[in-house]
C-alpha positions as semicolon CSV with decimal commas, in nm:
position;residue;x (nm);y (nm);z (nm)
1;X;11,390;12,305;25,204
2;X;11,632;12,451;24,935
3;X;12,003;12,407;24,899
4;X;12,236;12,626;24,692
5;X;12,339;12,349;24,467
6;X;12,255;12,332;24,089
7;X;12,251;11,950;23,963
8;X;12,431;11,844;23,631
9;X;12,432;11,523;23,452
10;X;12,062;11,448;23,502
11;X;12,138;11,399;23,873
12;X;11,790;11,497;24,086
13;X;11,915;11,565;24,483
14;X;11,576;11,379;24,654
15;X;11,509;11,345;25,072
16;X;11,361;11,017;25,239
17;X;11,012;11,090;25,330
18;X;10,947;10,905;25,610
19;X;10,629;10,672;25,568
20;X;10,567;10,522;25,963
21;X;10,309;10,295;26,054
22;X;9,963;10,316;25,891
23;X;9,617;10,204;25,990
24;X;9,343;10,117;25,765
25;X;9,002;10,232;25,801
26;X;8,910;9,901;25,943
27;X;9,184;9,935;26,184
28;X;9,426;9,721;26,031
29;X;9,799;9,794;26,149
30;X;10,065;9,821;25,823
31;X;10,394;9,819;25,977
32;X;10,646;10,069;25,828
33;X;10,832;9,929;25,502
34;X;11,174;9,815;25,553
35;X;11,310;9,968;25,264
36;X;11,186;10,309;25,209
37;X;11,156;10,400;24,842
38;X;10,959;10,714;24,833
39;X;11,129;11,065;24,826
40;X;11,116;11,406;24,762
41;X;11,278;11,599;24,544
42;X;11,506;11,865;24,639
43;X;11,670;11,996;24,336
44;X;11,706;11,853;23,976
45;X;11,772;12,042;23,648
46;X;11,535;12,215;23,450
47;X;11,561;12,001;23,175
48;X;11,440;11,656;23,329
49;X;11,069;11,499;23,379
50;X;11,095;11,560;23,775
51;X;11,090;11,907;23,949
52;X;11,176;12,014;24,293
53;X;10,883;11,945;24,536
54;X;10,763;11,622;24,331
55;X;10,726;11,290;24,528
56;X;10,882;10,984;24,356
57;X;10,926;10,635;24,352
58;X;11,274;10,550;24,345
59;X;11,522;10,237;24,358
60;X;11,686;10,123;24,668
61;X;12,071;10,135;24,706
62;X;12,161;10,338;24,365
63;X;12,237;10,691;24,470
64;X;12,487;10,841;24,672
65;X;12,401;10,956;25,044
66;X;12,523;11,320;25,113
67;X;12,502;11,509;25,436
68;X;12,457;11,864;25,431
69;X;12,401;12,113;25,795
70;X;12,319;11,717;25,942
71;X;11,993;11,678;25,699
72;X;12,068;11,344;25,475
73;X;12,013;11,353;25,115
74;X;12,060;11,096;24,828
75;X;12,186;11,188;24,513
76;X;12,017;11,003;24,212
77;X;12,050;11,008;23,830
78;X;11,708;11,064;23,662
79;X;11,739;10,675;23,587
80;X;11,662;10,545;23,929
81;X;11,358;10,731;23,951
82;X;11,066;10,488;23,894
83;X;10,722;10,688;23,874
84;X;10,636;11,048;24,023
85;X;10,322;11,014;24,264
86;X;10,054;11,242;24,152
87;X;9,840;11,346;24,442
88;X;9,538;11,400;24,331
89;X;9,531;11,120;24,048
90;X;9,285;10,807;24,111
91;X;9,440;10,515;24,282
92;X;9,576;10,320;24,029
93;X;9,692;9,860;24,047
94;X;9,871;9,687;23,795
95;X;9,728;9,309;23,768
């Protein structure tokens, strides 16, 4: 999805991805998260770490929600974003 809209400020424009119920390979049910904190982003500047199409982590509650042709979007400053999720990277845990 692409909007006409060109981001200032180090604002990125990101979309909820929608995470749903998981199963493990055992079978084990995860319920979906209460607070969703992964997104996609939409449009940000040229000049920041994230580019459109990235997946990040982000925090819950600091942007602003914006409606546009009745898709929601969140508006976020480069701030809020806590990691990008690399794909094809090894599965990483902090202990």
């Amino acid at each position: 999805m692409s909007i006409a809209m060109k981001m200032k400020n180090d604002y990125i424009l990101t979309q909820e991805i929608e995470q749903g119920e998981r199963r493990t390979d055992s079978g084990l049910i995860i319920p979906e998260e209460k607070y969703n904190r992964v997104a996609l982003v939409i449009e940000a500047s040229d000049s920041l770490e994230v580019k459109k199409g990235d997946k990040i982590v982000k925090t819950i509650g600091k942007g602003t929600e914006y409606t546009f042709n009745g898709d929601k979007f969140e508006i976020l400053h480069i701030n809020h974003v806590l990691a990008v999720i690399e794909e094809d990277a090894t599965e990483t845990t902090s202990t």
